[in-house]
Residue frames relative to the residue before (quaternion, step in Angstrom):
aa qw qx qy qz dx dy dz
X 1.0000 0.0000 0.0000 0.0000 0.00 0.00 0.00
X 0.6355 0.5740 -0.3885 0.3402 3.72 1.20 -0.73
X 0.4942 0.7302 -0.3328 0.3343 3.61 1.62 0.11
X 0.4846 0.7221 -0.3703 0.3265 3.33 1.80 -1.35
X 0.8456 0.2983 -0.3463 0.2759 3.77 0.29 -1.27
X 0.7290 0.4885 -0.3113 0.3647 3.24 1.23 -0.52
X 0.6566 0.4009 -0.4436 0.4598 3.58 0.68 0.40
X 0.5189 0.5732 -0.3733 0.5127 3.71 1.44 -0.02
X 0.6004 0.5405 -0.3310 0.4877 3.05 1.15 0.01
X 0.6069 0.6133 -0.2015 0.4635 2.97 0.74 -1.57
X 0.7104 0.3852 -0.1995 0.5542 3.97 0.73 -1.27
X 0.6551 0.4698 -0.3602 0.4694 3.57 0.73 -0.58
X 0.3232 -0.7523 0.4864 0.3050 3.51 1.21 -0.50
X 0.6276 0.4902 -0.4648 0.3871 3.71 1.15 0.62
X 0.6637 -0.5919 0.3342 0.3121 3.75 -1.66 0.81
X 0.4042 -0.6572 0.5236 0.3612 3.85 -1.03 0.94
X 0.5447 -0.5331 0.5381 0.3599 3.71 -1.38 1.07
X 0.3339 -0.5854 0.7328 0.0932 3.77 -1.64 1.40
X 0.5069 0.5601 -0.5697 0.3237 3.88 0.38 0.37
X 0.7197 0.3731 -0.0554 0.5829 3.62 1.04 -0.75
X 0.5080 -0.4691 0.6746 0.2583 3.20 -1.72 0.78
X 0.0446 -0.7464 0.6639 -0.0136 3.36 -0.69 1.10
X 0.2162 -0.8608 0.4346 0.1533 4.27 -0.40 1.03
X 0.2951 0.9184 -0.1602 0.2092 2.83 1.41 -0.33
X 0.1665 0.8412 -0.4775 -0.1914 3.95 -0.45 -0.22
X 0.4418 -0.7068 0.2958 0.4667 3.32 -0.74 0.22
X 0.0063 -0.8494 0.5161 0.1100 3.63 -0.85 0.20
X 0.2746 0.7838 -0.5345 0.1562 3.14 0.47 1.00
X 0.3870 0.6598 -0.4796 0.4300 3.48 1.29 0.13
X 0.7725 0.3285 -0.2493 0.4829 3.30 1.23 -0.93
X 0.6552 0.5096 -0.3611 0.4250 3.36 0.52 -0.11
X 0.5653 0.6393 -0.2848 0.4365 3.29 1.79 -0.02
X 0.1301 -0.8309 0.3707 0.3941 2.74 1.43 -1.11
X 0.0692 0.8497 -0.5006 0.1506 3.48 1.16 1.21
X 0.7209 -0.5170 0.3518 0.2989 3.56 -1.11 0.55
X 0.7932 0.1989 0.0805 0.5699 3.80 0.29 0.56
X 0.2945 0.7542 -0.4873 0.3271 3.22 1.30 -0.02
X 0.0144 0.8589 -0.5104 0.0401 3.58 -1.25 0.87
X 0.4883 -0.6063 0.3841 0.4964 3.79 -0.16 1.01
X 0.1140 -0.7017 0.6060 0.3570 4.07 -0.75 0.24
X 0.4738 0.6832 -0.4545 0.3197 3.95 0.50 0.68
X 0.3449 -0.7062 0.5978 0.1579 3.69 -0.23 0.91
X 0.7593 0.3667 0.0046 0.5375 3.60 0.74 -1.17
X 0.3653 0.6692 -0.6467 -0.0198 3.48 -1.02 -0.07
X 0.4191 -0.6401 0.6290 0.1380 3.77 -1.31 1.90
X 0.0261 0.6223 -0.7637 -0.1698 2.85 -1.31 0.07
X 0.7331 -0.5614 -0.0602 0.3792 2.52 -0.43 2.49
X 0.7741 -0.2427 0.1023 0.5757 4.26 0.18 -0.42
X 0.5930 0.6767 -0.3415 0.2717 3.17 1.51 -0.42
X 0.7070 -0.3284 0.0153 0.6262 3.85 1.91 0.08
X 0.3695 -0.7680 0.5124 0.1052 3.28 -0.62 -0.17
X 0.4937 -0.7605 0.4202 -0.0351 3.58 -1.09 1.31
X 0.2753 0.7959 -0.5121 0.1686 4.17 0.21 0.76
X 0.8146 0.2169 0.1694 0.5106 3.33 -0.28 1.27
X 0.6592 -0.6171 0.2277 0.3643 3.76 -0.77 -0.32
X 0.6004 0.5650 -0.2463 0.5095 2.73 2.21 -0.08
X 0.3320 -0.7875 0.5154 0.0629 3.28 -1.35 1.41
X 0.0087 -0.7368 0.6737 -0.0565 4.09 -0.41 0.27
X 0.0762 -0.7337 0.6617 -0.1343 3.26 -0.63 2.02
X 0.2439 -0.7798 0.5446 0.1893 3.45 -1.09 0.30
X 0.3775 -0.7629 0.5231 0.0421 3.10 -0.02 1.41
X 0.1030 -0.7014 0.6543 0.2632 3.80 0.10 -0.68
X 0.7003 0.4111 -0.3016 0.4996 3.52 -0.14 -0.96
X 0.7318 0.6514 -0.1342 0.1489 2.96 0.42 -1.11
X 0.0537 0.7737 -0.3293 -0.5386 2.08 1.36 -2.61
X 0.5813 -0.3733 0.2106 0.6917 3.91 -0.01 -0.54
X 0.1537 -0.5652 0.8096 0.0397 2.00 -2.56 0.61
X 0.1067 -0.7149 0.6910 0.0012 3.45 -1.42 1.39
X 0.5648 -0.6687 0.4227 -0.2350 2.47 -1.56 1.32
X 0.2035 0.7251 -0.6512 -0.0938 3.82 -0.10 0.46
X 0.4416 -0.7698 0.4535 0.0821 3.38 -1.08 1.03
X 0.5533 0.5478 -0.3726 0.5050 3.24 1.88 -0.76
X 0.7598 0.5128 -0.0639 0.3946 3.49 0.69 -1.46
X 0.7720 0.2059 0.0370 0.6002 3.28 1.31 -0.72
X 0.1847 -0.8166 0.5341 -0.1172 3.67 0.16 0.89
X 0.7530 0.1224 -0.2231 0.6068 3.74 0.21 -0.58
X 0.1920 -0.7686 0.5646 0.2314 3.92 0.68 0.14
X 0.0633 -0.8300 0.4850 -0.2680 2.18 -0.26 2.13
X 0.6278 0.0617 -0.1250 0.7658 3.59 1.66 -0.46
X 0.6256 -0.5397 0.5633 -0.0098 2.75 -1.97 1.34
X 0.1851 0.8237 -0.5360 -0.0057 3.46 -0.16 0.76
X 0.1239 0.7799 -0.6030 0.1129 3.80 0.87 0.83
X 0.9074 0.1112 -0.2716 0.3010 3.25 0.50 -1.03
X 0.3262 0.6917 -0.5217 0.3781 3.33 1.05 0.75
X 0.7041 0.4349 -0.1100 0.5505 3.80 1.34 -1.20
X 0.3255 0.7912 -0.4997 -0.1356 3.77 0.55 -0.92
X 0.4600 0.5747 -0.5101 0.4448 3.87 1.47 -0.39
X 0.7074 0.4020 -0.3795 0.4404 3.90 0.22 -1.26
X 0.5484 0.5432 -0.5254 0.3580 3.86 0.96 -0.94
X 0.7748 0.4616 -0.3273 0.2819 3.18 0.47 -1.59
X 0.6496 0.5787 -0.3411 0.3560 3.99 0.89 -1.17
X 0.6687 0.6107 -0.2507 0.3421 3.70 1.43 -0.08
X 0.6508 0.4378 -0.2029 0.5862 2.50 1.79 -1.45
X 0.4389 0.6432 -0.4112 0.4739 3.72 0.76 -0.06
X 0.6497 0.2859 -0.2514 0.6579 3.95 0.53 -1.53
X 0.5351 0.7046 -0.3520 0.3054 3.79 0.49 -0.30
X 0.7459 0.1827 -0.0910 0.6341 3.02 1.07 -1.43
X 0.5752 0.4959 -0.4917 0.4260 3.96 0.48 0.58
X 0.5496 0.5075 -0.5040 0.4318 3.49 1.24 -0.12
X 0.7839 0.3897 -0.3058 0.3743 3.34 0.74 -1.09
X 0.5231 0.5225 -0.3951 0.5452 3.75 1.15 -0.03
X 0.4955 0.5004 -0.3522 0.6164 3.94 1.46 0.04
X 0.7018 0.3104 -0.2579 0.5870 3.86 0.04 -0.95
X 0.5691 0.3881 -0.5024 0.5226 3.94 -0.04 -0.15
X 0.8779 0.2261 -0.2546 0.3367 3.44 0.11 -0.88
X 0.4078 0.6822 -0.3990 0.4572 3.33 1.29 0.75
X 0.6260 0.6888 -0.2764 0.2394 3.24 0.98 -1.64
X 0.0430 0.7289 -0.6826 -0.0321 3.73 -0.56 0.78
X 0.5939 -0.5629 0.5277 0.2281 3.44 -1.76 1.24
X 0.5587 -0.6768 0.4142 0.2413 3.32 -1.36 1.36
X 0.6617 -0.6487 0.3004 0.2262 3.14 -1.06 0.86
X 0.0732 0.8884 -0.4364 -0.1218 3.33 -1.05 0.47
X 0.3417 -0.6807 0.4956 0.4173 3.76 -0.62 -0.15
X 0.4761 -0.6325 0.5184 0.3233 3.26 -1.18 0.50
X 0.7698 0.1647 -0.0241 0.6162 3.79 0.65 -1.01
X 0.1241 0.7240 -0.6782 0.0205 4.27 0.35 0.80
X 0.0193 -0.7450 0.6488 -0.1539 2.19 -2.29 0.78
X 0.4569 -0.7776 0.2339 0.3631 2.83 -0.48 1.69
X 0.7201 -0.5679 0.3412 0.2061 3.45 -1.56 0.72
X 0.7287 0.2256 0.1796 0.6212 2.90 1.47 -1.97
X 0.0583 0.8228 -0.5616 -0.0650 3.60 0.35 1.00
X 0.8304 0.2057 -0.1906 0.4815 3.79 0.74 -0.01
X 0.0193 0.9135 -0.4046 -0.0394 3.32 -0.56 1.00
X 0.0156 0.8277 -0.4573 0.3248 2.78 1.49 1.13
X 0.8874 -0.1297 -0.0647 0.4377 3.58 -0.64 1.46
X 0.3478 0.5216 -0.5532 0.5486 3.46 1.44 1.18
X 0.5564 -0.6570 0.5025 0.0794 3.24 -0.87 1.48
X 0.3026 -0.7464 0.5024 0.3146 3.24 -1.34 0.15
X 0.6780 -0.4098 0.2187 0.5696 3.67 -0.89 0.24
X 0.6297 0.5049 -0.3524 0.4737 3.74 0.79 -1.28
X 0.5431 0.5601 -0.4408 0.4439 4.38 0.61 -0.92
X 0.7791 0.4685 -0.2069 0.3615 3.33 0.36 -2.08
X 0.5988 0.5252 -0.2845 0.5336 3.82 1.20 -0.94
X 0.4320 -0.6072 0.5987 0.2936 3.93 0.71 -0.59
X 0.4847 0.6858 -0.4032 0.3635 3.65 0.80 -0.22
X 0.2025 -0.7895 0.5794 -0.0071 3.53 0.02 1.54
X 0.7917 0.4184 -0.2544 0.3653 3.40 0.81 -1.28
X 0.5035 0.7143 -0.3590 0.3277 3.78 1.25 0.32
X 0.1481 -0.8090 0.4904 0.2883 3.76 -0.17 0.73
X 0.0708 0.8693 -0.4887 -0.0201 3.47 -1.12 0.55
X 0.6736 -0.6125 0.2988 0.2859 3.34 -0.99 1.90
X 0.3975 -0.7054 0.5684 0.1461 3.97 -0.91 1.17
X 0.0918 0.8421 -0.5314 0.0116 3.71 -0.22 0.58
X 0.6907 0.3356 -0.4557 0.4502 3.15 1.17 1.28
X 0.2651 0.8404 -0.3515 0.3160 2.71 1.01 1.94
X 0.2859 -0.5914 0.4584 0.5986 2.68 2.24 -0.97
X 0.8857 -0.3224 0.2032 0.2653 2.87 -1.62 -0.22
X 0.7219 0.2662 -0.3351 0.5438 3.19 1.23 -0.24
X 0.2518 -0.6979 0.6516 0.1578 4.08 -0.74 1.45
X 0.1644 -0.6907 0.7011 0.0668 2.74 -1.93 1.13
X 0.4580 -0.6846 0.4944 0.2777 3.42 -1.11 0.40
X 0.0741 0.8266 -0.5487 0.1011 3.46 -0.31 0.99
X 0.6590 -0.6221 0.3258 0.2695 3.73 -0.86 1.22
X 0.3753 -0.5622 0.6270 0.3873 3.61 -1.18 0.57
X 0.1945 0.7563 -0.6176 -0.0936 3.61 -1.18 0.01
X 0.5222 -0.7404 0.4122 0.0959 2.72 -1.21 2.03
């Protein structure tokens, strides 16, 4: 998903913000389906949970413990070849654990407002999404019912 802003950009033809580590790549070659198109990622995590280089997978299992993967040869990973491999096990889990020793040190606390406030204090005759779309045939939840919501018909 960390691809979305930078190739929306890239197609939109507008510049990625330098205020922020941006991880991203673009891939709109691939999403183009251009001739030769190629992933520009050496790596790809799934998120801490293992990580991807090449044809070799390396899942952390926890319970388990790892599991590697050939992807060319095996597709539903289906046999486990850590300890048949344990040099490839190890070179993953290594890039493995620097991503996550990367995302720790990335991690910024969730925002807050000192004094919030609500944005929209009346919403008297602000449509809903289903009103504003024309979309008669959409059902959508009353929330000024109290606590119990009723569904009640768009009508056009």
């Amino acid at each position: 998903m960390i691809d979305i802003l930078p190739t929306l950009a890239n197609l939109a033809g507008a510049q990625l913000p330098t205020d922020r580590v941006i991880d991203g790549k673009d891939i709109s070659d691939i999403l183009l389906a251009k001739p030769g198109a190629k992933s520009p990622h050496d790596v790809l995590f799934y998120e801490v949970e293992g990580v991807r280089r090449g044809k070799w997978k390396l899942v952390d299992a926890r319970r388990r413990g790892y599991e590697l993967y050939d992807l060319d040869a095996d597709p539903g990973e289906r046999n486990n070849l850590a300890e048949k491999f344990p040099e490839k096990l190890n070179e993953l889990k290594g890039l493995l654990d620097e991503h996550k020793e990367y995302l720790q040190k990335g991690r910024r606390p969730a925002a807050f407002v000192e004094n919030p406030r609500e944005l929209l204090t009346d919403t008297e005759g602000v449509p809903t999404l289903a009103e504003y779309m024309g979309r008669g045939d959409i059902q959508v939840m009353d929330n000024t019912s109290g606590p119990k919501k009723k569904k009640k018909q768009i009508r056009q």
